[in-house]
C-alpha positions in Angstrom: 53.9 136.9 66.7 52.2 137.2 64.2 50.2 137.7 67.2 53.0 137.9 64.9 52.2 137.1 64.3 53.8 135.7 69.0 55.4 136.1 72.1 54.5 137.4 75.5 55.3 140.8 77.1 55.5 141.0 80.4 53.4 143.0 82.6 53.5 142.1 86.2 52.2 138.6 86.1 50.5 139.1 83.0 52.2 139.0 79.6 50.5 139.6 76.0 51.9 138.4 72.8 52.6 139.0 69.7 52.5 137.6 66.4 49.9 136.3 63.8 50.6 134.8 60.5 48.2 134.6 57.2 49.7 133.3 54.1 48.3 135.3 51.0 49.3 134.7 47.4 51.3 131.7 45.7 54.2 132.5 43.8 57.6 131.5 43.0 59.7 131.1 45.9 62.5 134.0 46.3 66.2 133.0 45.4 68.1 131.8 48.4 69.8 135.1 50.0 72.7 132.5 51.8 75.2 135.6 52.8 74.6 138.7 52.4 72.0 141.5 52.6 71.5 145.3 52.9 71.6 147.2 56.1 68.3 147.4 58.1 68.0 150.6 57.5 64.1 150.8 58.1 65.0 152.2 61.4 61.6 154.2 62.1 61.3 157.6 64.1 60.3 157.9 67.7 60.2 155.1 70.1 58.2 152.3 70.0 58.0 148.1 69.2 56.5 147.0 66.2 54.7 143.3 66.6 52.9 142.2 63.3 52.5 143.8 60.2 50.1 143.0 57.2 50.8 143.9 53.1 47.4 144.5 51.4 49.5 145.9 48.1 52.8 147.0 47.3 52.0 150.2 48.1 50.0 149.3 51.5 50.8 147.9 54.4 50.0 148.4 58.2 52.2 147.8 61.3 51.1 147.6 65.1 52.8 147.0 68.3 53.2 149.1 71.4 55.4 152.6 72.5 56.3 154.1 76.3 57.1 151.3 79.3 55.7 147.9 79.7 53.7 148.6 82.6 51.8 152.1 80.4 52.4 150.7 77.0 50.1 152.7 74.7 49.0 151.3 70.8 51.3 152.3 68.0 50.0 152.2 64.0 52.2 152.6 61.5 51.1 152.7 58.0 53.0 152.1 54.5 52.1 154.4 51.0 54.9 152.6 49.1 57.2 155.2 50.3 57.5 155.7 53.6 56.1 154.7 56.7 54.1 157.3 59.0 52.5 156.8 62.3 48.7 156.8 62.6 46.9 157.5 65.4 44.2 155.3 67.0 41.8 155.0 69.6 42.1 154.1 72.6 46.0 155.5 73.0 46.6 153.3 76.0 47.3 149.4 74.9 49.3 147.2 73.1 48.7 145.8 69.8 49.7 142.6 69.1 48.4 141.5 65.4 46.9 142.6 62.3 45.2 141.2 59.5 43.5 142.3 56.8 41.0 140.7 53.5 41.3 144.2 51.7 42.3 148.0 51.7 39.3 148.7 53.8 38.5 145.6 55.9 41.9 145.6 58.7 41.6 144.2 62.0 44.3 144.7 65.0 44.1 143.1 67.8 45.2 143.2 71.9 44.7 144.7 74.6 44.1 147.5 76.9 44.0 148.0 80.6 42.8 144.3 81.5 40.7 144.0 78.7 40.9 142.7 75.4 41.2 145.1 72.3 39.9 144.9 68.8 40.3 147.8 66.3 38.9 147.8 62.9 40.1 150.1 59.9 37.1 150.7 57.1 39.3 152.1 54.6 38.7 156.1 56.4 39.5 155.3 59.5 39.9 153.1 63.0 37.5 152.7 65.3 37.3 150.2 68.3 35.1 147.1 68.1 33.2 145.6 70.6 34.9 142.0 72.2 32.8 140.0 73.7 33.0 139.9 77.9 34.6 137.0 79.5 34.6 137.6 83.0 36.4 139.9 85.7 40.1 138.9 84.8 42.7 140.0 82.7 42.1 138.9 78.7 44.3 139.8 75.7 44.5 139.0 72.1 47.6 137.7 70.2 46.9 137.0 66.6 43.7 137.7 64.4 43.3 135.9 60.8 40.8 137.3 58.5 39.4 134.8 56.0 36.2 137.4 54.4 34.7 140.7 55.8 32.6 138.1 57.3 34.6 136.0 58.7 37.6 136.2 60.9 39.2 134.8 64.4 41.6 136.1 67.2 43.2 134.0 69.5 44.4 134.8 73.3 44.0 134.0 76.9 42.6 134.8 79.6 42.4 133.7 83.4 45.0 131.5 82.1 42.9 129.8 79.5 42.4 129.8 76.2 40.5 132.3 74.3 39.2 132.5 70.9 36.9 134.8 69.6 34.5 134.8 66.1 33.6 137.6 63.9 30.6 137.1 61.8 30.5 140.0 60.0 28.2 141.1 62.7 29.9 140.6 66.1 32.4 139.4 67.4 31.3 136.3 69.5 33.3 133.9 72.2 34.0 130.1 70.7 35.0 127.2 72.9 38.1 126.1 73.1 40.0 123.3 74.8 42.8 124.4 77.5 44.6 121.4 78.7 47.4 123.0 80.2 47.5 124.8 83.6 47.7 128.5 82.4 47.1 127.8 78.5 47.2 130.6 76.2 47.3 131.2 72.6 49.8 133.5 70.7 49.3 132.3 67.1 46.2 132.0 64.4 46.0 131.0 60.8 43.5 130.3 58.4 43.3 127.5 55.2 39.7 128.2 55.1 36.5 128.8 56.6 36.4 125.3 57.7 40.1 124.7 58.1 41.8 127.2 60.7 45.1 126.6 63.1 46.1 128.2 66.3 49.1 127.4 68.9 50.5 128.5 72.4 51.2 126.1 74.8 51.8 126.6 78.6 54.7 124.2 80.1 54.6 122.3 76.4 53.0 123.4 73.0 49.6 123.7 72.3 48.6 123.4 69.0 44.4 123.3 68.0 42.6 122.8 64.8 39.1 124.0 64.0 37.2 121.9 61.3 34.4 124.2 60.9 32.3 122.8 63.7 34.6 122.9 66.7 38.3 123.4 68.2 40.0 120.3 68.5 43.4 119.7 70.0 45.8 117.8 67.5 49.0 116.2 69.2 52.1 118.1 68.5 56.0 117.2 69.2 57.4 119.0 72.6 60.9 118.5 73.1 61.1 119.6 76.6 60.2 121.0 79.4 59.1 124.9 78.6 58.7 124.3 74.9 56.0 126.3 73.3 54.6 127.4 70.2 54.7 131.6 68.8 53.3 131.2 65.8 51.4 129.1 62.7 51.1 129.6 58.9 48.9 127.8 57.0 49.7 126.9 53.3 47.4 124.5 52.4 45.1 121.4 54.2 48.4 119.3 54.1 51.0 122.4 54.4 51.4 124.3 57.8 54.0 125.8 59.9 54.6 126.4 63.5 57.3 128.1 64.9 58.6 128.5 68.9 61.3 128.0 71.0 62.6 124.9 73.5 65.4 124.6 76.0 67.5 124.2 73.0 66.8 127.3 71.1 64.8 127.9 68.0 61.8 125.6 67.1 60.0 124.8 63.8 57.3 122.2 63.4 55.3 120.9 60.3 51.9 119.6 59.4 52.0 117.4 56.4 48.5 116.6 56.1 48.6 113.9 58.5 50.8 114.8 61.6 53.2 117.6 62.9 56.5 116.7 63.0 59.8 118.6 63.9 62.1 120.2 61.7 66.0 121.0 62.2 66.4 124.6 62.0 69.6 126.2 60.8 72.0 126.0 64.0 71.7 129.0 65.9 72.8 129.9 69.8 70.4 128.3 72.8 68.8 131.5 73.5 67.5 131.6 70.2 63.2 131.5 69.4 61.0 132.1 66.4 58.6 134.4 66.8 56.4 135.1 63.4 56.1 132.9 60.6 54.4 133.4 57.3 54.8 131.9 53.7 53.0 132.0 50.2 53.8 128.4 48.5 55.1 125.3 49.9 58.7 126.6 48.4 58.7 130.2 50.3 57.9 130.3 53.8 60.0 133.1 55.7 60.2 132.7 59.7 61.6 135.4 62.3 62.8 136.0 65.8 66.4 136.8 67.4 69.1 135.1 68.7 68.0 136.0 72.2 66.0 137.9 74.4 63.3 136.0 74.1 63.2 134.0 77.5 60.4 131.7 78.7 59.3 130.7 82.0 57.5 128.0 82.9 54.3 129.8 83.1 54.0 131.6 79.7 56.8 132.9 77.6 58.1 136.4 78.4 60.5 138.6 76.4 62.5 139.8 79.1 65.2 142.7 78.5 68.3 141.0 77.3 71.7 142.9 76.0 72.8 144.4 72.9 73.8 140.4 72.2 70.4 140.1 70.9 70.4 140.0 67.2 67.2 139.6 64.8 66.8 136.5 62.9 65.6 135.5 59.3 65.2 132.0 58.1 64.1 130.9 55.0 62.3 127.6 53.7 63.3 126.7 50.0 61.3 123.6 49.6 64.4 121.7 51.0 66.1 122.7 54.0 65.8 126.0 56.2 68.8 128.2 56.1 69.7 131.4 57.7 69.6 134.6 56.1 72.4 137.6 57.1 71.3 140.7 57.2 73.5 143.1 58.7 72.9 143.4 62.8 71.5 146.8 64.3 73.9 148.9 66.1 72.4 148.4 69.2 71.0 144.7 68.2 67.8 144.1 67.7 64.8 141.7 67.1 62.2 140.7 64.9 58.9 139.5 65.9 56.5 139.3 62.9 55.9 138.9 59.1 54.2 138.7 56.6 54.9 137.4 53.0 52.8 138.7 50.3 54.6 137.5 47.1 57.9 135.9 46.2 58.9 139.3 45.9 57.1 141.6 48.3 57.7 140.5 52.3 57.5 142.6 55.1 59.4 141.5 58.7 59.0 143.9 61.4 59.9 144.6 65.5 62.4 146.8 67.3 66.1 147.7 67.7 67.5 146.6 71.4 65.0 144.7 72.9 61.1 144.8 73.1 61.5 145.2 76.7 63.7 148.5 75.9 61.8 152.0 76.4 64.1 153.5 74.1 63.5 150.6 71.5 62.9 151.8 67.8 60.6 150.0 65.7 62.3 148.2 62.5 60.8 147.3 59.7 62.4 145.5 56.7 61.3 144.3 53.5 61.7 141.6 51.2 62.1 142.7 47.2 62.9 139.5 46.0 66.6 139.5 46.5 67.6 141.2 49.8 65.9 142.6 52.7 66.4 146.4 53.0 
């Protein structure tokens, strides 16, 4: 979420996520947008949720998520040609993506899941084809977020039988890494690279969960959990002493940040108690852009679920200057809406993407909206 790219869908007892976030380029950070902003008017056909998205260019960029009901949800592609976006079909039909990442125009991953299994999908530059994961027992697994560092070298992050899962692709195969899971029912919804020997990922469980690999092994770091139900959506890594992490507590919205040393919180922009951040991605340590909606997004103590909500729910877009966070306005859907994951390519060039309604919705349309270095549109 993005598994932007990071929130869990429910089905029955078991809920994937979304979100993943990858930080690409460095430049200047965007003027501050403090009022105003064009209509969403990214409103894409057909039906369907959109869950992360990844900008390779100006002129290319990929979207996944999920279409039909929670409980038959099948995969959903959409790709940008600078123009317009189109839907893309993929194999298998029956899923739910929950991230994408990508190193170039013909090295894109995309991962989740389908039936109880997890999914991985890999695009050449021709075309998608399904990738192998690697087998971890009879129960349910899924994938939240992939990162992709090199065409040899990439991670996707998950659970499954309510622990932990992390996966390794070494240009090769994709191959299961230990990781710690010390929570009851611990999951993952968020993965992030600084470098091969420097990569984040967070979830959480009744508190946050935040772990750090150093290029040896996964280690959990403490992190702050104000709360009982607080957890963690998403991570963006700027730099070995710069990283983001984004979530929701009891209180609303919640933003947490690495400075090299420890993660602290951060006061987010005041916004109503029902409020979570689901995707967060940023290019420089002025310009980090973070998503979600003002509600919608409720969490139980087990793992965090988006459950329907009403036409009250509203998409969210905070921006970090440097400074301070502050809220950015864009104009609300008619039928409200939400936003779930993004990805910042340039000071000019960000993509944020997820549904009108609510991801629960059937009748949900996906949104995407885009960053040109003044307003999102």
């Amino acid at each position: 979420m993005r598994a932007r790219r990071a929130v869990h869908r429910v089905l029955g007892s078991a809920g994937p996520l979304l979100i993943a976030a990858v930080v690409v380029a460095v430049p200047a950070a965007p003027a501050e947008a403090s009022a105003a902003s064009a209509a969403p008017g990214a409103v894409l056909a057909g039906t369907g949720v959109l869950d992360d998205v990844v900008a390779i260019t100006a002129t290319n960029a990929w979207a996944v998520g999920h279409s039909g009901p929670l409980g038959n949800p099948r995969t959903l592609v959409e790709h940008w040609n600078g123009t317009v976006w189109h839907r893309v079909s993929v194999r298998p039909a029956a899923g739910w993506l929950n991230g994408v990442a990508a190193t170039s125009a013909r090295d894109v991953w995309a991962v989740g899941f389908s039936g109880l299994k997890a999914l991985i999908l890999h695009f050449n530059g021709t075309r998608w084809r399904r990738v192998a994961s690697p087998a971890v027992g009879s129960g349910f697994a899924l994938l939240a977020a992939v990162t992709a560092i090199s065409p040899r070298n990439a991670w996707a992050a998950g659970d499954t039988g309510n622990k932990t899962l992390i996966e390794h692709w070494n240009g090769t195969a994709w191959k299961r890494v230990p990781s710690p899971s010390p929570q009851n029912q611990s999951f993952l919804s968020g993965i992030s690279a600084v470098s091969a020997s420097d990569v984040w990922a967070v979830g959480g469980s009744s508190k946050t969960l935040i772990l750090r690999w150093n290029g040896t092994r996964w280690r959990q770091v403490p992190s702050p959990s104000p709360g009982t139900g607080a957890l963690l959506y998403d991570v963006a890594a700027i730099s070995a002493g710069d990283a983001w992490a984004t979530g929701r507590s009891a209180r609303g919205a919640l933003i947490l940040h690495w400075n090299g040393t420890a993660w602290r919180r951060v006061r987010s922009p005041a916004v109503r108690s029902g409020a979570a951040l689901v995707g967060i991605s940023g290019t420089s340590a002025r310009n980090v852009w973070a998503v979600g909606a003002t509600g919608g997004l409720a969490a139980s103590a087990a793992r965090p679920t988006r459950a329907a909500a009403g036409p009250a729910s509203e998409p969210l877009i905070l921006h970090w200057n440097g400074s301070a966070w502050r809220r950015i306005v864009i104009r609300r859907p008619a039928n409200g809406g939400q936003l779930i994951g993004v990805r910042a390519a340039s000071g000019r060039n960000a993509w944020a993407v997820g549904c009108t309604k609510t991801f629960a919705n059937p009748k949900a349309k996906p949104l995407a909206l885009h960053w040109n270095g003044t307003a999102w549109r």
